[in-house]
PDB file of N, H, CA, C and O in Angstrom:
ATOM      1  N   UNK A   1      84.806  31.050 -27.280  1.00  0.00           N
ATOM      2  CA  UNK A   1      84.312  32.387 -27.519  1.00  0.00           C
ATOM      3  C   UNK A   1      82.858  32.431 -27.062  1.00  0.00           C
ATOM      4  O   UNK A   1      81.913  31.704 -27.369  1.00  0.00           O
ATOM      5  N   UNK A   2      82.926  33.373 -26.327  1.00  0.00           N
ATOM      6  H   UNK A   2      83.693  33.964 -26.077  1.00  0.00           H
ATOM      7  CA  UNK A   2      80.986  33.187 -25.813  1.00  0.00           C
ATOM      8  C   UNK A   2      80.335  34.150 -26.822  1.00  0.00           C
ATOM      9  O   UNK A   2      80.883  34.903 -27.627  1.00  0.00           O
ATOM     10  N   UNK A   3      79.110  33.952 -26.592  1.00  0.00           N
ATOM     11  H   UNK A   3      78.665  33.340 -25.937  1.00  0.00           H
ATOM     12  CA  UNK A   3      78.060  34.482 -27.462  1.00  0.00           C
ATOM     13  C   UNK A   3      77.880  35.543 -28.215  1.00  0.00           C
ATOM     14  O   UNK A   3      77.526  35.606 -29.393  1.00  0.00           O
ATOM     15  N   UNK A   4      78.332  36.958 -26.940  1.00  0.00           N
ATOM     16  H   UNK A   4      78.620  36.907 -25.984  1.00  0.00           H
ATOM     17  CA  UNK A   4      78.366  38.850 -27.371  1.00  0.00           C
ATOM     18  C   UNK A   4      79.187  38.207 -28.227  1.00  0.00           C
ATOM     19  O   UNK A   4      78.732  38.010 -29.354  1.00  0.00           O
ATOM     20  N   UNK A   5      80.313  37.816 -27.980  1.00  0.00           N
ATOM     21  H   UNK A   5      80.682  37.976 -27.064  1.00  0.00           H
ATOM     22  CA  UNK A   5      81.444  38.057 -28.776  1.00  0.00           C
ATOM     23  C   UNK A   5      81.594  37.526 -30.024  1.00  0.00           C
ATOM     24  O   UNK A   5      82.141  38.122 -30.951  1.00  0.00           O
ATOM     25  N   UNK A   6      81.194  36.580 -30.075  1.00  0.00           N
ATOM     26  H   UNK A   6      80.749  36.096 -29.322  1.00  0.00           H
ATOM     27  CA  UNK A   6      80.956  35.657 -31.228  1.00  0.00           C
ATOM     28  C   UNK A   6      80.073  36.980 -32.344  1.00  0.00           C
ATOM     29  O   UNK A   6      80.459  37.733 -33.238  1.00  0.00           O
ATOM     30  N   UNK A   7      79.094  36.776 -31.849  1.00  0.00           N
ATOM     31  H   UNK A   7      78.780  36.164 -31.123  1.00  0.00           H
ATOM     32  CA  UNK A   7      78.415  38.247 -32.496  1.00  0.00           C
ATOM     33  C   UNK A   7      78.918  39.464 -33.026  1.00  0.00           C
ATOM     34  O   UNK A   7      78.925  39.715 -34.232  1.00  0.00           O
ATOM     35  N   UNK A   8      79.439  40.401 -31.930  1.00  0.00           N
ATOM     36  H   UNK A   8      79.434  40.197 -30.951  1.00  0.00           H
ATOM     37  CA  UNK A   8      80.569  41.329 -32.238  1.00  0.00           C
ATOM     38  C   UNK A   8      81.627  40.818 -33.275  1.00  0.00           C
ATOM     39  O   UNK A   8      82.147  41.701 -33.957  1.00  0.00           O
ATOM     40  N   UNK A   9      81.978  39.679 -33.471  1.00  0.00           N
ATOM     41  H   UNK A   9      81.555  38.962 -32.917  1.00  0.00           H
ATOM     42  CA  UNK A   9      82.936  39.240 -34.297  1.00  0.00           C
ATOM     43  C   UNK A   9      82.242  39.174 -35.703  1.00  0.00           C
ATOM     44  O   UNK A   9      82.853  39.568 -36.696  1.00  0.00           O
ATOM     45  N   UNK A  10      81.245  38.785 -35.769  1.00  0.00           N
ATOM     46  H   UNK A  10      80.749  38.464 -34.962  1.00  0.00           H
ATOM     47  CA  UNK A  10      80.284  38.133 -37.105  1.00  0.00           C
ATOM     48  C   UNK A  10      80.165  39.766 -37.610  1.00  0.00           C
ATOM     49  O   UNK A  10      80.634  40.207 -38.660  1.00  0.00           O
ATOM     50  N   UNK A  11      79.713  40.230 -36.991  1.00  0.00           N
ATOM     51  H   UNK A  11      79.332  39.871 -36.139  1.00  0.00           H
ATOM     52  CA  UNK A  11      78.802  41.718 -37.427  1.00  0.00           C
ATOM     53  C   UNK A  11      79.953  42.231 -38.223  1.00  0.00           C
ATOM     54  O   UNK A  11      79.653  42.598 -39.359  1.00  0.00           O
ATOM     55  N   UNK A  12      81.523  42.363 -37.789  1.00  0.00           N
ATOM     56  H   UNK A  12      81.767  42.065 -36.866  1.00  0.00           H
ATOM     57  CA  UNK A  12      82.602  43.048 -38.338  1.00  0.00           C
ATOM     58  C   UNK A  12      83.075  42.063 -39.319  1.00  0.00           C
ATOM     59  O   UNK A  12      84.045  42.595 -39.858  1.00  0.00           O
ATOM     60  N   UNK A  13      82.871  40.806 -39.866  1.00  0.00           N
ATOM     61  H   UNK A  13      82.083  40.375 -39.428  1.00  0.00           H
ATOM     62  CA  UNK A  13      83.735  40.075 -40.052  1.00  0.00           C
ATOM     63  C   UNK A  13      83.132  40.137 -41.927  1.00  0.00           C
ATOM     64  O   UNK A  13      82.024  40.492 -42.328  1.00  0.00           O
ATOM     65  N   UNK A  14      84.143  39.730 -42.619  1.00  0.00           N
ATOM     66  H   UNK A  14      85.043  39.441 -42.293  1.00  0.00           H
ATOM     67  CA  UNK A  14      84.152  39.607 -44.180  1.00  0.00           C
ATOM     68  C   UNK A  14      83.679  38.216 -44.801  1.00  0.00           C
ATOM     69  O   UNK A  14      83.026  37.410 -44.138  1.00  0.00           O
ATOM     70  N   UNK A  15      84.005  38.025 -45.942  1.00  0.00           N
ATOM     71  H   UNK A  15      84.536  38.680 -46.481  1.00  0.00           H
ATOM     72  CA  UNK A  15      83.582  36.842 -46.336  1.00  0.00           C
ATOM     73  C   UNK A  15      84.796  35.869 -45.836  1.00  0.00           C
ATOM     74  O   UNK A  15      84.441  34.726 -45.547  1.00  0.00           O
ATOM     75  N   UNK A  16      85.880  36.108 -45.727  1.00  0.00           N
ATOM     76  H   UNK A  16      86.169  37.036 -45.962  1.00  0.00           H
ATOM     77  CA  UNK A  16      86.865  35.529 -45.021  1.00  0.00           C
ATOM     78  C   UNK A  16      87.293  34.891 -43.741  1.00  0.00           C
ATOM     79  O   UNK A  16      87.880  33.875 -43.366  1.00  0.00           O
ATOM     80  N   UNK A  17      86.653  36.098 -43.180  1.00  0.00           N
ATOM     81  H   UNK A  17      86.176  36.923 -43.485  1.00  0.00           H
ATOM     82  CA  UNK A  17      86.135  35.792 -41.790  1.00  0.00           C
ATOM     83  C   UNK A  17      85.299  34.806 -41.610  1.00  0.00           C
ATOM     84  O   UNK A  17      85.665  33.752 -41.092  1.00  0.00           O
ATOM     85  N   UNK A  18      84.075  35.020 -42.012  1.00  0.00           N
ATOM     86  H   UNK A  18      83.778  35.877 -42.433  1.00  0.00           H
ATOM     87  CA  UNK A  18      83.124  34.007 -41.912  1.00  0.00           C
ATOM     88  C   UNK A  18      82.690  32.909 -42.029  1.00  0.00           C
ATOM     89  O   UNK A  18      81.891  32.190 -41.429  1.00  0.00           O
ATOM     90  N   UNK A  19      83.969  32.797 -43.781  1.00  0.00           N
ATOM     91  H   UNK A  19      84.618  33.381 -44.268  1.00  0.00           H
ATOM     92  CA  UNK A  19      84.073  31.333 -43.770  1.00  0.00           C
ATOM     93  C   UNK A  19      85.314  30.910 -42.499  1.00  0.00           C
ATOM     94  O   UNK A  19      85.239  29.721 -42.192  1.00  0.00           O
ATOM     95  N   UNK A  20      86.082  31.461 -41.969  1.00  0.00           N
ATOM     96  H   UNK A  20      86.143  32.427 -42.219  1.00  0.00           H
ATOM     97  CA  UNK A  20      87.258  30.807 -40.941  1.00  0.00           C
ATOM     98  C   UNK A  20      86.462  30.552 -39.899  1.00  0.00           C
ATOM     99  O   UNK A  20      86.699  29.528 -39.258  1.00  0.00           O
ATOM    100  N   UNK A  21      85.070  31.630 -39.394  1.00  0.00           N
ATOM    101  H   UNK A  21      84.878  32.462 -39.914  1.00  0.00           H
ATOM    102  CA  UNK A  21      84.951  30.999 -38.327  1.00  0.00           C
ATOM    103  C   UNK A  21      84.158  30.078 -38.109  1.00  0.00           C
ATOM    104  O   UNK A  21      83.982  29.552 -37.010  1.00  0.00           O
ATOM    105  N   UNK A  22      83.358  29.670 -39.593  1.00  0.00           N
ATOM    106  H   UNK A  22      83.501  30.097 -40.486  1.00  0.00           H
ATOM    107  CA  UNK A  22      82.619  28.569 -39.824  1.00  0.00           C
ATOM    108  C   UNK A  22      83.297  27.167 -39.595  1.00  0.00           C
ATOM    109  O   UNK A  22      83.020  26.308 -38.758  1.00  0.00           O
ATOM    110  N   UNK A  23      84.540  27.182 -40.851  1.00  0.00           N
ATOM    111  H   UNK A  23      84.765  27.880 -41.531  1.00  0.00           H
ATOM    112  CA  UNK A  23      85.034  26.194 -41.252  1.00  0.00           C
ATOM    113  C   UNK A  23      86.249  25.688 -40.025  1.00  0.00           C
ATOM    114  O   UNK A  23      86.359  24.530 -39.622  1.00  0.00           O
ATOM    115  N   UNK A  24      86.956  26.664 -39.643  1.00  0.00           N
ATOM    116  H   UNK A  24      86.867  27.605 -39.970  1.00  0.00           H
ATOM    117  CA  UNK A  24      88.166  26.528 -39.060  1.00  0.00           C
ATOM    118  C   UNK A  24      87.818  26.076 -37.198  1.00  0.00           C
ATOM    119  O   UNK A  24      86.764  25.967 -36.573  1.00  0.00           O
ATOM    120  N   UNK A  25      89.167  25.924 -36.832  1.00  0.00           N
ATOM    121  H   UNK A  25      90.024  26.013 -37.339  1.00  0.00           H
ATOM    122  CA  UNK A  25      89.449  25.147 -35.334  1.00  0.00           C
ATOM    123  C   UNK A  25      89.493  26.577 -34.868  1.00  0.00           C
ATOM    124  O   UNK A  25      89.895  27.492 -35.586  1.00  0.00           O
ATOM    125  N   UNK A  26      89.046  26.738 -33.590  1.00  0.00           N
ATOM    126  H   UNK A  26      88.719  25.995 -33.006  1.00  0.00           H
ATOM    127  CA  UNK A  26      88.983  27.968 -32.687  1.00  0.00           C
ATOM    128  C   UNK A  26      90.119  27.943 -31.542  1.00  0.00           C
ATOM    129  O   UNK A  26      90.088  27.036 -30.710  1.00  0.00           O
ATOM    130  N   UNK A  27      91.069  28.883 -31.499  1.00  0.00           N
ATOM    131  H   UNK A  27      91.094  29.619 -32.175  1.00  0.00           H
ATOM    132  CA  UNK A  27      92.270  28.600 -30.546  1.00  0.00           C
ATOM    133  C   UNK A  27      91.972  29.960 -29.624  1.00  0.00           C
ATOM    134  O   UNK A  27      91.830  31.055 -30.169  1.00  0.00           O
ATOM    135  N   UNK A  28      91.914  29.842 -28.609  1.00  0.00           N
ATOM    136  H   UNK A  28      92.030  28.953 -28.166  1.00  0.00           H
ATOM    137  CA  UNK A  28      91.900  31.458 -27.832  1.00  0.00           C
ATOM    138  C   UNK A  28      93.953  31.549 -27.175  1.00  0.00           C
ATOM    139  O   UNK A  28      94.817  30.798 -26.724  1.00  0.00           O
ATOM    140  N   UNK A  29      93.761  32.990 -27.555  1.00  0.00           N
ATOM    141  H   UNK A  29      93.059  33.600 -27.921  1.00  0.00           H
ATOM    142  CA  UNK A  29      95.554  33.090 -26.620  1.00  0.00           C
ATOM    143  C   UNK A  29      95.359  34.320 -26.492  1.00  0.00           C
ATOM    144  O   UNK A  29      94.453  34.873 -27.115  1.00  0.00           O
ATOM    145  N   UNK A  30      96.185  34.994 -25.645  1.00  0.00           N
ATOM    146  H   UNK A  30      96.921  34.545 -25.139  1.00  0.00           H
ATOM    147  CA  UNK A  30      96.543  36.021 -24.920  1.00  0.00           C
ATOM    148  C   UNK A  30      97.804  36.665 -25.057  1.00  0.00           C
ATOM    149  O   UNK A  30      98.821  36.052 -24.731  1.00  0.00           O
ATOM    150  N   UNK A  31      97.881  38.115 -25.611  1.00  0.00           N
ATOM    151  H   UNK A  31      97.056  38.613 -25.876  1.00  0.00           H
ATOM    152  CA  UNK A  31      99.216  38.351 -25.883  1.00  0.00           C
ATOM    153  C   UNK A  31      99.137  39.507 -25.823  1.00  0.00           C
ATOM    154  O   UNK A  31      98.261  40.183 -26.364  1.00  0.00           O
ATOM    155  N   UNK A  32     100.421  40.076 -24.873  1.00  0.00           N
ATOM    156  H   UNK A  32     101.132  39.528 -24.434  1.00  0.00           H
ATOM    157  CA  UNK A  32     100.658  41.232 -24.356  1.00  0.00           C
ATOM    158  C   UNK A  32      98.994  41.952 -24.143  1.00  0.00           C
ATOM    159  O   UNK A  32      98.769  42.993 -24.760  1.00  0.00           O
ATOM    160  N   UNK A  33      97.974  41.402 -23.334  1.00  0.00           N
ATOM    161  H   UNK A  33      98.157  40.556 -22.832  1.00  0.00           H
ATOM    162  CA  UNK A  33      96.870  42.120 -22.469  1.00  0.00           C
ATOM    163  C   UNK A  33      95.935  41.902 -23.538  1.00  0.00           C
ATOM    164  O   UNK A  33      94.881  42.512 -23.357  1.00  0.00           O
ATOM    165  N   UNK A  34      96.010  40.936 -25.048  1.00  0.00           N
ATOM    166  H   UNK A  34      96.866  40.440 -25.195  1.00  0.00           H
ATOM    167  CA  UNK A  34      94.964  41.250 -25.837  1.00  0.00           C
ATOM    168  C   UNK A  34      94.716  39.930 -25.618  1.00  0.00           C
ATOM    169  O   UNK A  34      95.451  39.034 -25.206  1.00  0.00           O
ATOM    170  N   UNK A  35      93.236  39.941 -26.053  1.00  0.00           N
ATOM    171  H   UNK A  35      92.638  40.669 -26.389  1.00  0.00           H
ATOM    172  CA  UNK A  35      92.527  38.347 -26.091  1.00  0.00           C
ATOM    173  C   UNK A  35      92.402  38.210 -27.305  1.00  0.00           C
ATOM    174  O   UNK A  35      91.734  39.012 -27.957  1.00  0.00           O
ATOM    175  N   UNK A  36      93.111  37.012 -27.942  1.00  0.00           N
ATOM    176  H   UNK A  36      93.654  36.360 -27.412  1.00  0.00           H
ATOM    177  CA  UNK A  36      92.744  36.858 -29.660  1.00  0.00           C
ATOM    178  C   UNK A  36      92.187  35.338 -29.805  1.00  0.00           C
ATOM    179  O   UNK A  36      92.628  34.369 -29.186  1.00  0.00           O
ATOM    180  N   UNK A  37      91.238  35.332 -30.651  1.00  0.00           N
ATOM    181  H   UNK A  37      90.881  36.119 -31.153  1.00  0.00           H
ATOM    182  CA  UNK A  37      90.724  34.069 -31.208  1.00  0.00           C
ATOM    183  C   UNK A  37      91.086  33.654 -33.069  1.00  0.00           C
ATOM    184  O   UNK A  37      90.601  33.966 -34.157  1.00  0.00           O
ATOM    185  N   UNK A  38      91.871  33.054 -32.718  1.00  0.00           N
ATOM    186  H   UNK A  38      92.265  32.800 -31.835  1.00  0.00           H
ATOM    187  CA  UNK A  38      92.568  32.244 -34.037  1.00  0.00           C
ATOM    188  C   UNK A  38      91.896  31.447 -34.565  1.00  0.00           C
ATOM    189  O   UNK A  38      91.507  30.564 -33.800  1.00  0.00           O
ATOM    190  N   UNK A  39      91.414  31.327 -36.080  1.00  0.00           N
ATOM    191  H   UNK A  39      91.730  32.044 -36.701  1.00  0.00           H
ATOM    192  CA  UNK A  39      90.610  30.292 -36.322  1.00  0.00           C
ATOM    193  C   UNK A  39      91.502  29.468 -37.616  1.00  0.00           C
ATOM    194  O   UNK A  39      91.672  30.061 -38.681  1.00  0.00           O
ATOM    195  N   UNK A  40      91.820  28.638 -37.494  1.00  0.00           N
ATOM    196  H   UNK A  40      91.682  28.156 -36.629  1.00  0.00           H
ATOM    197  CA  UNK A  40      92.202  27.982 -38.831  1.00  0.00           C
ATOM    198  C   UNK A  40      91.672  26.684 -39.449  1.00  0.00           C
ATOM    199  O   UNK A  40      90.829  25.910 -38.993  1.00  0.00           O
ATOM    200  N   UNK A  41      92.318  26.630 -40.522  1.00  0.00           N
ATOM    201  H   UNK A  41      93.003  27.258 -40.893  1.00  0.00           H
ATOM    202  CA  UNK A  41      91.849  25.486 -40.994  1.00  0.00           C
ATOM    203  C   UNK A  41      92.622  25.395 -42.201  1.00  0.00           C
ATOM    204  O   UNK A  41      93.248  26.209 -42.880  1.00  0.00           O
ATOM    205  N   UNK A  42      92.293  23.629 -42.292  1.00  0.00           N
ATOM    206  H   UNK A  42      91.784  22.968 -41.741  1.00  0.00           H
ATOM    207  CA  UNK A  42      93.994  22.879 -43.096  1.00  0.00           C
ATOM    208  C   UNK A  42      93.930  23.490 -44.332  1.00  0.00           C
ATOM    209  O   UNK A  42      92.972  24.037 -44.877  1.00  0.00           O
ATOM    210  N   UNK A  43      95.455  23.277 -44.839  1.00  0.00           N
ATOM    211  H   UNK A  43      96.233  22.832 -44.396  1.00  0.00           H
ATOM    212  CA  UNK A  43      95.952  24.234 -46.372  1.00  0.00           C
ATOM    213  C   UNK A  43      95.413  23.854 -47.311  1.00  0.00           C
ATOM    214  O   UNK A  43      95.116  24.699 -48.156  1.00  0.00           O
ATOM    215  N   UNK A  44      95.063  22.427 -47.551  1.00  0.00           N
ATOM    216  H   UNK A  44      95.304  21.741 -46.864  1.00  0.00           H
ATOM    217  CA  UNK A  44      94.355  21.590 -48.211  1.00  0.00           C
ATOM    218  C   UNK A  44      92.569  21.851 -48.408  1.00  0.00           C
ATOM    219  O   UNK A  44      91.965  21.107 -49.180  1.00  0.00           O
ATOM    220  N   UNK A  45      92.090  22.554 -47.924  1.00  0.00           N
ATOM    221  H   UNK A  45      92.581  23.159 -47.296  1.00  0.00           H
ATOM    222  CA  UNK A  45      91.023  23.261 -47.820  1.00  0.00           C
ATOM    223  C   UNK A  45      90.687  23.874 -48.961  1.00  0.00           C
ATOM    224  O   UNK A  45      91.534  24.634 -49.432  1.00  0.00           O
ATOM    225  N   UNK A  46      89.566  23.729 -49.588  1.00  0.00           N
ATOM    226  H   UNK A  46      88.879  23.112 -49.206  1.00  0.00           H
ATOM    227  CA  UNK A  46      89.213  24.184 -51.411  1.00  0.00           C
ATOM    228  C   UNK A  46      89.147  25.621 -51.238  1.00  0.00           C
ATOM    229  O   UNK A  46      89.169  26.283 -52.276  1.00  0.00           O
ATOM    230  N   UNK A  47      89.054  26.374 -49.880  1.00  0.00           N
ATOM    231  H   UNK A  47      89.036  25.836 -49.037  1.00  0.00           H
ATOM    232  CA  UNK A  47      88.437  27.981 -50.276  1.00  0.00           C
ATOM    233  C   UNK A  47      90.384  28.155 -49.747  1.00  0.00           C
ATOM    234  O   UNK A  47      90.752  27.828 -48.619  1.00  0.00           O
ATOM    235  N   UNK A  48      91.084  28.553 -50.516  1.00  0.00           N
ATOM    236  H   UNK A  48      90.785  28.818 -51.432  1.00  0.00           H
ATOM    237  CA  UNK A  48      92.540  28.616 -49.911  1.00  0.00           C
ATOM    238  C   UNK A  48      92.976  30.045 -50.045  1.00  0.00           C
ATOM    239  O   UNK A  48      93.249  30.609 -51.105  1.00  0.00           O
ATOM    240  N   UNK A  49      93.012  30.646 -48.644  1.00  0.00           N
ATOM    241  H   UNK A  49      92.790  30.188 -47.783  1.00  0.00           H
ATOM    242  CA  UNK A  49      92.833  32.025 -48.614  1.00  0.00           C
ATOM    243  C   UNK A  49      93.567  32.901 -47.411  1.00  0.00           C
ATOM    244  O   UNK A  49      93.174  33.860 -46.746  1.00  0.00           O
ATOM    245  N   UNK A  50      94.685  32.223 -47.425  1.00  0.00           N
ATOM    246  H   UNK A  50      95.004  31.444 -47.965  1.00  0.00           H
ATOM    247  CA  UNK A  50      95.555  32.837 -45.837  1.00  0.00           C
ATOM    248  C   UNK A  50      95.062  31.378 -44.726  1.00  0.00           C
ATOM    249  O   UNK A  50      95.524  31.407 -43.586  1.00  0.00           O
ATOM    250  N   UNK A  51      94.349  30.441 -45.033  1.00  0.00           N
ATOM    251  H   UNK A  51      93.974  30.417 -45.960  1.00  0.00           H
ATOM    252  CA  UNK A  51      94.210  29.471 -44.336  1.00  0.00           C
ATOM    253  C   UNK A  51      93.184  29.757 -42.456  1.00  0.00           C
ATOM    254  O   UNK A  51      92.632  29.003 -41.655  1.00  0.00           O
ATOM    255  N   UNK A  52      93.418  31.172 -42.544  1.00  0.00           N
ATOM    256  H   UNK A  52      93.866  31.784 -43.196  1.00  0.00           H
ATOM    257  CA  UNK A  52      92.371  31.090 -41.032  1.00  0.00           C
ATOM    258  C   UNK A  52      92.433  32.844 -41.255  1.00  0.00           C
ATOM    259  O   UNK A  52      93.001  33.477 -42.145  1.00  0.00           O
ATOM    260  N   UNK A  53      91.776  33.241 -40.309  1.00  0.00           N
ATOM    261  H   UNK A  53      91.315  32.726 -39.587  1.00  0.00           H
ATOM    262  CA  UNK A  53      91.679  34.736 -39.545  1.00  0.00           C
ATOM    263  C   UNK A  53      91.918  34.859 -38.126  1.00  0.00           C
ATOM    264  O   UNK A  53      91.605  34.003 -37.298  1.00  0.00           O
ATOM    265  N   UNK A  54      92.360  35.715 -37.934  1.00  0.00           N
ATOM    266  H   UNK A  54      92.615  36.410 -38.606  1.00  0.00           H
ATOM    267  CA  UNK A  54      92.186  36.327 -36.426  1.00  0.00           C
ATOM    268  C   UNK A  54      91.643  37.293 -35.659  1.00  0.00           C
ATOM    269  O   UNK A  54      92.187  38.292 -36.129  1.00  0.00           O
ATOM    270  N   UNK A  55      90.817  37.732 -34.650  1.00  0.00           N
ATOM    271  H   UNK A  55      90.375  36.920 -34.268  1.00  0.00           H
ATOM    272  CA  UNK A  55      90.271  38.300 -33.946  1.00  0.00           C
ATOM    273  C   UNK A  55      90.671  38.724 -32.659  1.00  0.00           C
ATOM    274  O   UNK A  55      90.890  37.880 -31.790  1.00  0.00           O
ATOM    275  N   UNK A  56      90.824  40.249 -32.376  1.00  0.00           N
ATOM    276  H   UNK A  56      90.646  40.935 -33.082  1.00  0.00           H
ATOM    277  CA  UNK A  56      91.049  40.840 -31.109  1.00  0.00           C
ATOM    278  C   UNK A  56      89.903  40.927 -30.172  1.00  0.00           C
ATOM    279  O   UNK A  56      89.069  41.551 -30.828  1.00  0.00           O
ATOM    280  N   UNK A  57      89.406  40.675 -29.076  1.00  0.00           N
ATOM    281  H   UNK A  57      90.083  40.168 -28.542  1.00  0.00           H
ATOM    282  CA  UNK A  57      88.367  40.336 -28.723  1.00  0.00           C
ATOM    283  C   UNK A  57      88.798  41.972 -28.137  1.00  0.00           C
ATOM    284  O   UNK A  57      88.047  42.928 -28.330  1.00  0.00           O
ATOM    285  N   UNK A  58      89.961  42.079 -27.492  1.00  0.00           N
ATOM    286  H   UNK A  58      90.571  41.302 -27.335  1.00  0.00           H
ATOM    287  CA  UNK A  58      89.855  43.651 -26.925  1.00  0.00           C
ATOM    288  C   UNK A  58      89.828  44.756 -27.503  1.00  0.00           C
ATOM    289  O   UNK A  58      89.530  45.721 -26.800  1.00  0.00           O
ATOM    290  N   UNK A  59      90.106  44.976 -28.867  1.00  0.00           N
ATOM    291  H   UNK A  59      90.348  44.192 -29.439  1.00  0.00           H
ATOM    292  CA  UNK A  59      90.186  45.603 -29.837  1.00  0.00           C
ATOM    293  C   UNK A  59      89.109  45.739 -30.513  1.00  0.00           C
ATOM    294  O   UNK A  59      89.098  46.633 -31.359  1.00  0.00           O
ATOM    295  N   UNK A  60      87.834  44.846 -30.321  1.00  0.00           N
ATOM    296  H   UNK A  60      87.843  44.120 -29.634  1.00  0.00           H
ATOM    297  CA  UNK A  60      87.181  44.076 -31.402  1.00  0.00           C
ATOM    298  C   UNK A  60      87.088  44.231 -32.570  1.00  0.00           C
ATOM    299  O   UNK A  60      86.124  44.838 -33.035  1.00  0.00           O
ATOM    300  N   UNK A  61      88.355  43.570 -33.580  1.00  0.00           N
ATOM    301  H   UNK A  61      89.138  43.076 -33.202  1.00  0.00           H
ATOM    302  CA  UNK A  61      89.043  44.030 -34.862  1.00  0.00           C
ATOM    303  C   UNK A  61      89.283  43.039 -35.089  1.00  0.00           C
ATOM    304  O   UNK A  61      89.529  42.324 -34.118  1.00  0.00           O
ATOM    305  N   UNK A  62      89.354  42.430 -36.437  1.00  0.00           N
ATOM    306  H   UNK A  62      89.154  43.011 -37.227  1.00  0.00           H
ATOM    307  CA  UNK A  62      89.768  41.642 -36.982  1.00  0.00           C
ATOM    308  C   UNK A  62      91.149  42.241 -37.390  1.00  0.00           C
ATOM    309  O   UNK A  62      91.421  43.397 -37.714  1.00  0.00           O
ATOM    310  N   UNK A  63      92.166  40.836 -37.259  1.00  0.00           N
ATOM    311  H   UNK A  63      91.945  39.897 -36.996  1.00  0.00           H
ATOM    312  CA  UNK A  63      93.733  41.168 -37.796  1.00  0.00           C
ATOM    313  C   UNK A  63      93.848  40.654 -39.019  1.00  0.00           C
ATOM    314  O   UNK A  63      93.835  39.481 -39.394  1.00  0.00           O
ATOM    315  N   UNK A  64      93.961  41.639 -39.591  1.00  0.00           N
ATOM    316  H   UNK A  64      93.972  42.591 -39.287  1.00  0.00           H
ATOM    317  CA  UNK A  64      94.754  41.432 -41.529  1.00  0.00           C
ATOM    318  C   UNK A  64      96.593  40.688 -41.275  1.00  0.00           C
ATOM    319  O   UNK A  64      97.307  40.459 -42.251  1.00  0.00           O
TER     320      UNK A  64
END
């Protein structure tokens, strides 16, 4: 994830968010024309909360 975006992501993002994109592994994929950045992290993890978030980079929306 480069920089704007990273940003654009932070500015919209919750406490949920923030800890996923702190804590969690960063996966980029592409699906049907959208760019999404997946962040997770293991189940075993003390903040246990849906385990990651996701991000539309084209949308710039976080997915519930």
């Amino acid at each position: 994830m480069d920089k704007r975006t990273k940003a654009e992501a932070k500015a919209k993002a919750g406490y949920r968010e923030k800890y996923a994109m702190k804590h969690g592994k960063e996966e980029r994929k592409e699906i049907n024309g959208h760019i999404l950045y997946v962040f997770r992290y293991p189940a075993t993890d003390e903040y246990q909360d849906a385990n990651g978030a996701t991000y539309d980079a084209t949308s710039k929306a976080w997915i519930n």
